[in-house]
N, C-alpha and C positions, 0 to 999 in steps of 0.2 A: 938675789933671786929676781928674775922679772918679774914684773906682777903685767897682770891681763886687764881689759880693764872695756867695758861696752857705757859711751858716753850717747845720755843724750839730754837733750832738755827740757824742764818745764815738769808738769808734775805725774805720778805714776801711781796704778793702782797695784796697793801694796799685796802681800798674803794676807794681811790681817784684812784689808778693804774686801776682797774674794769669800774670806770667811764670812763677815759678815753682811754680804750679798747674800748668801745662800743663806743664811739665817734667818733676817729679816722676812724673804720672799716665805719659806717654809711657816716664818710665825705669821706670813699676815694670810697666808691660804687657810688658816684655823680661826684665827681672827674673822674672816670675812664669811666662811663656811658657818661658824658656829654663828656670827652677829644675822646672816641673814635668817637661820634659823629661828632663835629666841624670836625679830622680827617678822615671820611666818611669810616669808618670802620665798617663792619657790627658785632654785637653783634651777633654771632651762641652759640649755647648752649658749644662749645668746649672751646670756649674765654669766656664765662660767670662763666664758672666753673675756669678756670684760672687766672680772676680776684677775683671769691670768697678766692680761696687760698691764694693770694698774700695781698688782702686786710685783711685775718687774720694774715699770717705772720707778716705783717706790723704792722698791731694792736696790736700784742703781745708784737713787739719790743718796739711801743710808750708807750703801759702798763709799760712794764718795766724800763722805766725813772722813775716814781712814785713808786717803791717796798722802803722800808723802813727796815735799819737795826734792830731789836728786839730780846730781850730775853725772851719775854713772847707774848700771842698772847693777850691777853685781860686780865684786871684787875680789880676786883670789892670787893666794900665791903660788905659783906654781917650780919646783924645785929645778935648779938648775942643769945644764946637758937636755940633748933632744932624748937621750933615753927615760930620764925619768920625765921629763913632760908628757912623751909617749904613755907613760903609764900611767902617769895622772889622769890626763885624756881619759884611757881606756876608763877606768875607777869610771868618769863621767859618764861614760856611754854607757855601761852599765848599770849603773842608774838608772840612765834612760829607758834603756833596756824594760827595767822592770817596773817602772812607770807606766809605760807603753802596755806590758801587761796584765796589770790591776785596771787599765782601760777595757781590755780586750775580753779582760775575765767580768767583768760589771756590763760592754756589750752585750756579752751572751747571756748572760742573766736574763736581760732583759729578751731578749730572743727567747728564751725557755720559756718566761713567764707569759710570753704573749700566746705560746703553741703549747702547753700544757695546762690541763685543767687543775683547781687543787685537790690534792690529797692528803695537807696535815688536817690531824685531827680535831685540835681545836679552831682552825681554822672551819669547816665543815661544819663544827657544832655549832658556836657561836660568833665566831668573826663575819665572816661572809652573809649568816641570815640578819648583821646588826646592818650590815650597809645591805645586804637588800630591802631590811623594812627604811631605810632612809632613801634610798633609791624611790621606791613607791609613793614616801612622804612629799619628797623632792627638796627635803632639806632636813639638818640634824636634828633627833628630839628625843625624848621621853621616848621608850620602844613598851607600851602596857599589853598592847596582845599577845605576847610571846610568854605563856605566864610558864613553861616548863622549863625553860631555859634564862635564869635571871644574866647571866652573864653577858648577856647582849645592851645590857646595860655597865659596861664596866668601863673605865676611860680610855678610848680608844681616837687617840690625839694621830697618831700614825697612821690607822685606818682613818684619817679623814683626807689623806691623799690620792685614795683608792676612790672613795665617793665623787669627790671633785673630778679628777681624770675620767672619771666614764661620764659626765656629762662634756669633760671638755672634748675629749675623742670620740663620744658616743660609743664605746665597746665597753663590755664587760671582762674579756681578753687580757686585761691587766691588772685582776684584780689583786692576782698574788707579787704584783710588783711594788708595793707601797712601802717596803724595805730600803729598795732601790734608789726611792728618792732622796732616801736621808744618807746614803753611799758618799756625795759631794761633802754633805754635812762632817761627816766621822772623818773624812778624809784630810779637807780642809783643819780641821780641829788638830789633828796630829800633825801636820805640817804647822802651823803655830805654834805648838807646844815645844815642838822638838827645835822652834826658833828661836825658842825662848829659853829653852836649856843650854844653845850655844852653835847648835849644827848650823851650816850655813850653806847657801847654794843648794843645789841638787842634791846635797845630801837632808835638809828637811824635809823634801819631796819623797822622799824616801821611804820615811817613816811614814806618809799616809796611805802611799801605797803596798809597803807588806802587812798589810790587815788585810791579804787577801792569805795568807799564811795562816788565816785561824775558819777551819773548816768549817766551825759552825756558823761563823759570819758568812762563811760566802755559802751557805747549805741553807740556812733559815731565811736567806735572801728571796730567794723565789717560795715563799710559802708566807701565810700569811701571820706567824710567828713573828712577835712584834720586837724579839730582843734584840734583832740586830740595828732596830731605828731608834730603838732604846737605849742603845749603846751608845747609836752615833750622837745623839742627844747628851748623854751624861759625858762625853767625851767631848764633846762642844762646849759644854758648863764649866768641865775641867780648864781648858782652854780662854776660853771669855775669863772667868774669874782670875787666871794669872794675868792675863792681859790688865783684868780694871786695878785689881791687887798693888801689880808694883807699875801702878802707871808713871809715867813721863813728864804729869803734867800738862799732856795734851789730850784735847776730847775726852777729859774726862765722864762729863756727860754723857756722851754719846759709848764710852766705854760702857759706863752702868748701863744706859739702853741695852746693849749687845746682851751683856750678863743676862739682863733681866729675862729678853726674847727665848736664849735656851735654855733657863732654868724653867721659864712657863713651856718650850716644846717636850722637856723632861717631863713636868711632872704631868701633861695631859696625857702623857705615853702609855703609862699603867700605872697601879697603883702603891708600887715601889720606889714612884718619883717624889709623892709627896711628901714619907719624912727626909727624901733624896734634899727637893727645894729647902726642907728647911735647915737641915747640916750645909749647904753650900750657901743660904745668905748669912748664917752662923759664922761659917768661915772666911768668908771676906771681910767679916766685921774686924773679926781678929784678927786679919789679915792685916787689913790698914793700920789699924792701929799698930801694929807689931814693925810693919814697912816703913810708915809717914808720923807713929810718932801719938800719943794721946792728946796732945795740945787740940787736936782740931776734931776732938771724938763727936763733937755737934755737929761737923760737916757729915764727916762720915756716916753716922746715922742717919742724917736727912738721904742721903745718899741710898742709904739699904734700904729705909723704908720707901721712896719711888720705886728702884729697883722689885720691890715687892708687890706693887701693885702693879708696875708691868708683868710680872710674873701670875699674879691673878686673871689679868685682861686676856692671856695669851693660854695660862692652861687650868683657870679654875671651874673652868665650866663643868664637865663632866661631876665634879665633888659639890658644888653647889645645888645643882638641879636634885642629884641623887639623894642631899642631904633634903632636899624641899620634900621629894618626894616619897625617901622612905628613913628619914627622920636617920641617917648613916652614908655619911661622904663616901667610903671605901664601896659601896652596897654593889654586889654582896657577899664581900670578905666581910669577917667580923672583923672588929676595931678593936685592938688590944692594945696595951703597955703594961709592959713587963710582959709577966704573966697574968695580969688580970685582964678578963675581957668586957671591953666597956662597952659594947654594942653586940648582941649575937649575931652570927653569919657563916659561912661558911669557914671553917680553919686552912688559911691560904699554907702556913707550911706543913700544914697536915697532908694538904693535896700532893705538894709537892715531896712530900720525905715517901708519899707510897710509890713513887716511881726511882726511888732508892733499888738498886741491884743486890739482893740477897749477897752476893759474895764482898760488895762494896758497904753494905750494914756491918759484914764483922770487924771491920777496922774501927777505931775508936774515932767518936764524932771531927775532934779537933782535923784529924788526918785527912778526912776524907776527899778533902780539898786535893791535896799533893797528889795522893794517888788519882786520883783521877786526868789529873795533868799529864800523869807518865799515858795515858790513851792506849791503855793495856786493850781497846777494844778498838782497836785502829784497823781499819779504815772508816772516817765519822760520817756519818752522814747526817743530815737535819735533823734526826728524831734521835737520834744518839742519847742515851743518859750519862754516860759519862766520855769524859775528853773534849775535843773540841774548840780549845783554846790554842791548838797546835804546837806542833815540835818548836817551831820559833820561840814560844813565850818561854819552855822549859829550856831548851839549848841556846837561844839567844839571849831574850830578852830579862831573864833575869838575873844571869849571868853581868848582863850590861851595865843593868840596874846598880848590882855591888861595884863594878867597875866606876861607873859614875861618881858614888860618894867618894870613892877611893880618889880618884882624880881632881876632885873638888877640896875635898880633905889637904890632898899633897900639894894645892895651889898649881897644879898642872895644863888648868883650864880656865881661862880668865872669864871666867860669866860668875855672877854673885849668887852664893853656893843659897838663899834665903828661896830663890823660887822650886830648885830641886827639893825643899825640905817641905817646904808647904805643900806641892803636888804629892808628897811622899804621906806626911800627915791624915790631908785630905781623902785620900784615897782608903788608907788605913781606917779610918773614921768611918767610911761607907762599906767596906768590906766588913767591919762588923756587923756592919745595920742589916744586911742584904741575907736573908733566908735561903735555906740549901745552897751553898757556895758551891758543895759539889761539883754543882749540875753548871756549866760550860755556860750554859747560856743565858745562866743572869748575870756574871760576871767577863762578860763580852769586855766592857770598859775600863777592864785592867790595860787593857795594850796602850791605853792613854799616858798611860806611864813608861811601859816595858819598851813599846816601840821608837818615842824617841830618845830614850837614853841609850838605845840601842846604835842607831840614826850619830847621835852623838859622839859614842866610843868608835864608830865605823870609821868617822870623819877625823877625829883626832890620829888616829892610828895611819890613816891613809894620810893626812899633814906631814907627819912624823917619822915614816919609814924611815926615810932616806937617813937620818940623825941618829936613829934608835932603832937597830936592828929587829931589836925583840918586838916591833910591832907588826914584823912580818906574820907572826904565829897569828895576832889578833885577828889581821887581816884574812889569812885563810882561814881561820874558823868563820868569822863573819862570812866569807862568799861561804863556806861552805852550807850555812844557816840559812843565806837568800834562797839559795839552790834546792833545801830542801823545804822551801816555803813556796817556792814557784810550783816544785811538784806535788806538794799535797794541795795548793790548789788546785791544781789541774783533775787529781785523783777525784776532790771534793765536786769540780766542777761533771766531772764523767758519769761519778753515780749518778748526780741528780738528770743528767739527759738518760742514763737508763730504765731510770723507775717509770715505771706506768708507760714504756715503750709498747707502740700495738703493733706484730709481726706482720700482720696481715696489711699496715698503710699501704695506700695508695697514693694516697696524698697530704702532703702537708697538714690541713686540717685534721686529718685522721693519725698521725704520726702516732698519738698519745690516745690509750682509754681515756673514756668521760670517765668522770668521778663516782657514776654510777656502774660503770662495767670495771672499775677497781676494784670496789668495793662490794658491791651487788650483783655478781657475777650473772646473766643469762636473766637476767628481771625481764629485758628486754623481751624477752621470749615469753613472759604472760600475758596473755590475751587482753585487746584490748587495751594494751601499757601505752602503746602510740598514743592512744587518743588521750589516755589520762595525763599523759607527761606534757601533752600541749595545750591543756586546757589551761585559758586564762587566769580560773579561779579554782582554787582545791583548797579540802578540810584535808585537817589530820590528827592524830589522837595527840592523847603525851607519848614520848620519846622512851625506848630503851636505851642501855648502856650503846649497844650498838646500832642500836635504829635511829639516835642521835645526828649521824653520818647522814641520814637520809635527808635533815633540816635542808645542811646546806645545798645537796643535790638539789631539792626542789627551789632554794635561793639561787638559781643558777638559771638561765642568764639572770642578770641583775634583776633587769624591767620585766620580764615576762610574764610573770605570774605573780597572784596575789596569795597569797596563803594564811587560812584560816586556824587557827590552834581550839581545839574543840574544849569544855570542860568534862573535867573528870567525869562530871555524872552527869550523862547529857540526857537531857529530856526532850520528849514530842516536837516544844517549841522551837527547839533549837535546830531541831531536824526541817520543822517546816521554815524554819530563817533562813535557813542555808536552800532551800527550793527555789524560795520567793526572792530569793536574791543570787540565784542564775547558776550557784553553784552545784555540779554534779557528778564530783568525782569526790571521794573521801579514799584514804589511805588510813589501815587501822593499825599500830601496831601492838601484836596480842600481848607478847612479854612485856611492852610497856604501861600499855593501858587496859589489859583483863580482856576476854571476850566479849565481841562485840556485842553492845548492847540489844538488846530484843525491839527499843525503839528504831535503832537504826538499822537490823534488819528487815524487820516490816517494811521500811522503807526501800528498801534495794532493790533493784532491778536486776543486778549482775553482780556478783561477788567471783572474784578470782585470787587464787593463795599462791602468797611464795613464801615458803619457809625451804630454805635449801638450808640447812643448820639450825641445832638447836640452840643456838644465839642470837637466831634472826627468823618473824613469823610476821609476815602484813599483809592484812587481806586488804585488794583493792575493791570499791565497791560504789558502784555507780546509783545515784537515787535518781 
């Protein structure tokens, strides 16, 4: 067989160096956002752009630990006769192929997010009004006036890319892009993984690019839904820890760095990172030990405890300050184990089991995972409850998965079957830990698994045709599986350019309703709303269930306005504080906060009602 063969000299920055570039840069944007912070430093756009510099310098340096000396850049064997090299080729290009389109499909993303406003809900409620009160701060902190809404205090590690970008680009236009960022992250990580399971060439490329195959990633992407930077976070951790696990003996050090940075961008993500953090430095303990052997179990642990307090330095913030403040790191989930709850708070999977689908509650708890997979409610879009992991992970990727051991098993595949079983363990481990499986989109971070064993059997099989007939079948199921992951992204990518489409644009700007003509149909049209909607400073009552929606509208743009959250039983004085300090526009809403009170009438100058549904009633009202 010829082999092929691209020489050159002197040293090369490898996939693992690329990975962690994009790491590093990602943990030290948090690092330097949160440090100026705590040090009451205001983020101006002059110091945002002088942290972006230094955090690539930086990242280029830590890249550089990982370059690898080489005489050739890549190696492969390619089957003898022009026919089958032709085909091998083609297999290549193909690849490419859809490389090129997990680019295209991650451009537009970002295109969407820059010309559409948001519309997820939690986004709305609480994402958006946490980085506009940081916005107004001009750096991360403690959020105490927002007393209706505690969840603007919850860790939001990925929302802190959203903050920083609007000072470095000065727009608030990309607020719903802060998913986006960690795209390179998830990507990168499954190209690793799927290196390290045995795929080679183009074909580990592979695997970080059909994670555009799982609709709810590429759907929650342009919203400010944090599961998909969540993912690409715990899918990085996945990654980094095989990497430090069965190292080489080279950079180890700097291996552990790596680990460390994305188990701290894990768990500042939300608050299912932190028993996340502590099962993945658990498992590298055991990890090495079980790889290298107990003799050196004092190395290794010195080892996991640094790793750990880079892990603190990068995502403990959020749980420290909140433990300072309200005596509860999680705040405000309550804090359980087992079933005893050792903190009150809110019941995180209590929130989440009520967005359970009555037809999806009759299947018994264990199931409900499977079924949901089959995406019996197909076509997914971002808010989907169930599905969402895409046709790939059901007709590829787990499919691969049993192929993989099978291959490892039969000594079919020369890579050392110990890291496939740890990724397998690891994962296993988390997927118990992890609440409402159901639901697609906290378990994003399965493909860390599925996609490059996927990646792997693709590439065996395409080694091997020529030899063993029967790999022709694998082979066309596998294209057939790319084929329909190309399409349901494409599908996923279509709805989201149709929702909140406004018939009437003219232009670009206008393409999409505001958030407020989404949702609040013709508000525009009560008197007076112009003036209120531009005023620099507005009150507003407590929130309803759906007057909630209206926080983030009025956090919109970022900087524009400052917004006051009234208390429940407001008095005289509180009426003349909001005068004497410039503010004259209050927003009441009745189903949330009762009828307006008698003090803040006397005060009014102008009251005007919208209540178009009996779900929704705000009187605006000028003192």
């Amino acid at each position: 067989m010829p082999v092929v063969h691209a020489v050159t000299a002197g040293h090369r920055f490898s996939v693992l160096a690329v990975f962690a570039g994009v790491s590093c840069f990602l943990a030290l944007i948090q690092i330097f956002c949160i440090g100026f912070g705590l040090a009451g430093i205001i983020l101006s756009h002059s110091v945002a752009l002088i942290v972006l510099i230094a955090s690539l310098v930086v990242s280029w340096l830590f890249a550089s630990r990982f370059t690898e000396p080489f005489t050739k850049v890549d190696s492969y064997d390619l089957p003898g006769g022009w026919i089958k090299q032709s085909i091998a080729l083609a297999f290549r290009a193909l690849c490419m192929a859809v490389i090129f389109w997990a680019g295209w499909i991650w451009l537009e993303l970002w295109i969407l997010a820059s010309l559409r406003p948001p519309y997820d809900w939690d986004g709305l409620y609480y994402h958006i009004p946490a980085i506009h009160e940081w916005v107004l701060a001009g750096r991360i902190s403690w959020i105490g006036g927002v007393h209706d809404v505690p969840y603007v205090n919850y860790p939001m590690g990925v929302e802190t890319c959203s903050f920083f970008m609007h000072h470095v680009f000065r727009t608030s236009r990309l607020v719903d892009a802060c998913n986006l960022f960690y795209w390179p992250l998830g990507f990168m990580a499954l190209v690793v993984i799927a290196g390290r399971l045995g795929a080679r060439g183009i074909w580990r490329w592979l695997a970080g690019a059909l994670i555009i195959g799982s609709p709810a990633f590429v759907s929650q992407s342009v919203s400010s839904y944090i599961d998909p930077g969540f993912a690409s976070a715990v899918m990085a951790s996945v990654a980094a820890s095989c990497v430090f696990v069965f190292h080489d003996g080279r950079s180890v050090w700097w291996k552990m760095i790596l680990l460390g940075l994305n188990i701290g961008l894990m768990a500042g993500s939300k608050s299912t990172g932190a028993p996340f953090a502590a099962i993945f430095l658990a498992a590298s303990l055991v990890g090495l030990l079980w790889a290298h052997g107990f003799k050196m179990w004092r190395k290794w642990l010195s080892y996991i405890a640094v790793c750990t307090l880079i892990v603190f330095l990068v995502g403990s913030y959020w749980y420290t300050r909140n433990t300072i403040k309200t005596g509860n790191p999680l705040y405000p989930i309550q804090l359980k184990f087992g079933q005893v709850v050792l903190i009150d708070g809110y019941d995180y999977v209590g929130l989440n089991e009520a967005n359970l689908p009555s037809w999806l509650e009759k299947y018994p708890s264990w199931s409900r995972m499977f079924v949901s997979w089959l995406q019996l409610d197909a076509p997914i879009s971002g808010y989907a409850p169930v599905g969402g992991m895409g046709y790939i992970w059901l007709a590829g990727e787990v499919p691969a998965f049993i192929y993989a051991w099978v291959l490892f098993f039969r000594r079919r595949f020369g890579h050392p079957i110990r890291e496939l079983a740890f990724l397998s363990i690891l994962l296993f481990v988390l997927l118990l830990v992890q609440p409402s499986q159901w639901w697609a989109r906290f378990t994003l971070w399965l493909h860390a698994l599925g996609l490059p064993c996927f990646a792997v059997v693709l590439h065996h099989s395409v080694a091997r045709w020529h030899l063993i007939k029967r790999h022709l079948m694998t082979i066309i199921l596998g294209l057939g599986v790319i084929s329909v992951a190309i399409w349901e992204s494409h599908k996923a990518l279509e709805i989201e350019w149709r929702t909140g489409r406004n018939p009437e644009a003219q232009r670009d700007e206008e393409m999409f309703l505001t958030s407020q003509e989404y949702y609040f149909w013709e508000m525009e049209n009560v008197p007076r709303f112009d003036e209120f909607f531009s005023a620099r400073r507005v009150a507003r009552s407590h929130a309803s269930y759906y007057g909630a929606l209206f926080i983030g509208v009025l956090a919109m743009p970022l900087d524009q306005r400052e917004v006051i959250v009234l208390p429940m039983e407001l008095e005289s004085e509180d009426v003349a504080s909001l005068q004497s300090g410039g503010t004259e526009w209050v927003i009441w809403d009745v189903i949330g906060a009762g009828d307006v009170p008698e003090v803040l009438t006397r005060a009014a100058r102008e009251v005007h009602v919208y209540h178009p549904s009996p779900d929704t009633h705000f009187r605006i009202i000028r003192i």
